[in-house]
C-alpha positions as CSV (number, residue, x, y, z in Angstrom):
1,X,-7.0,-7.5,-4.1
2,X,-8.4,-10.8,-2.5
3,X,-9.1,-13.6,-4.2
4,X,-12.1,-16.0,-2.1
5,X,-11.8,-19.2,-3.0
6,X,-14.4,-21.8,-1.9
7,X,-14.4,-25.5,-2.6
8,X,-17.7,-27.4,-1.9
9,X,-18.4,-31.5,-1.5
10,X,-21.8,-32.3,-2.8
11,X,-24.4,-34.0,-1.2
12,X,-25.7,-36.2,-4.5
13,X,-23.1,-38.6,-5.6
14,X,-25.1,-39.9,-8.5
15,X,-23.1,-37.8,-11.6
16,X,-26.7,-36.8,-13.3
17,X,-27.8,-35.6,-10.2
18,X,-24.8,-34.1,-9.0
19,X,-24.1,-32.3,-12.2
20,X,-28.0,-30.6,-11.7
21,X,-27.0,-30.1,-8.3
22,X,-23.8,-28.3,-9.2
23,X,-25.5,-26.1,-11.6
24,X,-28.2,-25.2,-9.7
25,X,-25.6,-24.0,-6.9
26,X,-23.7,-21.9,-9.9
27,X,-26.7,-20.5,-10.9
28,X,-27.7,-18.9,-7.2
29,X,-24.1,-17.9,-6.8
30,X,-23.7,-16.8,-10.0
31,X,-27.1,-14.2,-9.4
32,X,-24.7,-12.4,-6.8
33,X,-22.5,-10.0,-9.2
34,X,-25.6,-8.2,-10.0
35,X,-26.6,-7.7,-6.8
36,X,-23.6,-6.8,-4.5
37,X,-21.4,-4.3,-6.2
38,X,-18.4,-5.2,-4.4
39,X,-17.8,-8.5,-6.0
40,X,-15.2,-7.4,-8.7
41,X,-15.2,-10.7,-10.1
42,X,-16.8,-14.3,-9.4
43,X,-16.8,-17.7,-11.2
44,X,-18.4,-20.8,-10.2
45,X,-17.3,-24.1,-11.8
46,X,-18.0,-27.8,-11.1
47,X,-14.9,-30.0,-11.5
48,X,-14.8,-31.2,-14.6
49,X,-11.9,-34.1,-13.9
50,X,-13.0,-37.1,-11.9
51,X,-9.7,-37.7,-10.1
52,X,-9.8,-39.2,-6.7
53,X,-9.8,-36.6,-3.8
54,X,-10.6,-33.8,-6.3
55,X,-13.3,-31.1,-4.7
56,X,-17.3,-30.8,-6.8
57,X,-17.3,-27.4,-7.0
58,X,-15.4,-24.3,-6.4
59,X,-16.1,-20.4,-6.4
60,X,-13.2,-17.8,-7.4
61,X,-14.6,-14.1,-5.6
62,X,-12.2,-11.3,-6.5
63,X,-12.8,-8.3,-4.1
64,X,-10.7,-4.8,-3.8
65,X,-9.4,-5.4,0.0
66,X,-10.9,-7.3,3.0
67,X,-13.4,-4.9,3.5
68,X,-15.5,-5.5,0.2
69,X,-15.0,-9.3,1.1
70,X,-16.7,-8.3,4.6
71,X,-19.7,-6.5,2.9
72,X,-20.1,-9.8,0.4
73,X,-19.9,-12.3,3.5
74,X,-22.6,-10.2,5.4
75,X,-24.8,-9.1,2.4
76,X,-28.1,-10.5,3.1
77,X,-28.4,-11.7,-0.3
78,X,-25.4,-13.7,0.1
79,X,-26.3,-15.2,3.5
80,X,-30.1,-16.3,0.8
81,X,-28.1,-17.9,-1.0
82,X,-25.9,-19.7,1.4
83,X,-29.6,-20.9,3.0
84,X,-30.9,-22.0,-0.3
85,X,-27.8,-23.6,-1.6
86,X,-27.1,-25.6,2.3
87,X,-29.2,-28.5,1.9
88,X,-26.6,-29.5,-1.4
89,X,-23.8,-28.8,0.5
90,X,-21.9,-32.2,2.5
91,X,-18.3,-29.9,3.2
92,X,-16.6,-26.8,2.7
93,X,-13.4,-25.4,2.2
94,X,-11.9,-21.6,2.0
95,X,-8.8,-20.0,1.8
96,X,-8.9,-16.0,1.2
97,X,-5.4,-15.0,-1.0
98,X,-3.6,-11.7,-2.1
99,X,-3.3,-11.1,-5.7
């Protein structure tokens, strides 16, 4: 199995705003499951600890192989997303692991 994981810098830095802008992002991710059967699991969490250098907001996307990974990074409801969710987005950061 391969476990996606994907940490996000927001664009807000004012915590209200943030925290609306990190649960709007959640929510559009979090719309995927039901639509792309190959996403065996996915979670979506802001931090929740406001240490220095720590990361706004990361996915965890469980997929069977590297092929079902392929298939969500292509889906065209993914790549909606990703153009809905861009303008929140300041940086980005992946790593793709075996489990």
């Amino acid at each position: 199995m391969i476990r996606h994981v994907v940490l996000w810098g927001l664009v807000e830095q004012d915590p209200a705003k943030k925290a609306e802008a990190a649960d709007f992002v959640a929510g559009q991710l979090m719309s995927l499951p039901a639509l792309i059967p190959e996403i065996l699991a996915l979670t979506v969490s802001p931090n929740v600890l406001d240490a220095d250098g720590n990361w706004d907001l990361v996915l965890l996307g469980d997929f069977a192989d590297e092929a079902a990974l392929g298939v969500y990074l292509t889906h065209p409801e993914h790549l909606r997303v990703v153009a809905v969710i861009k303008a929140y987005l300041a940086k980005r950061a992946a790593v793709d692991i075996l489990v």
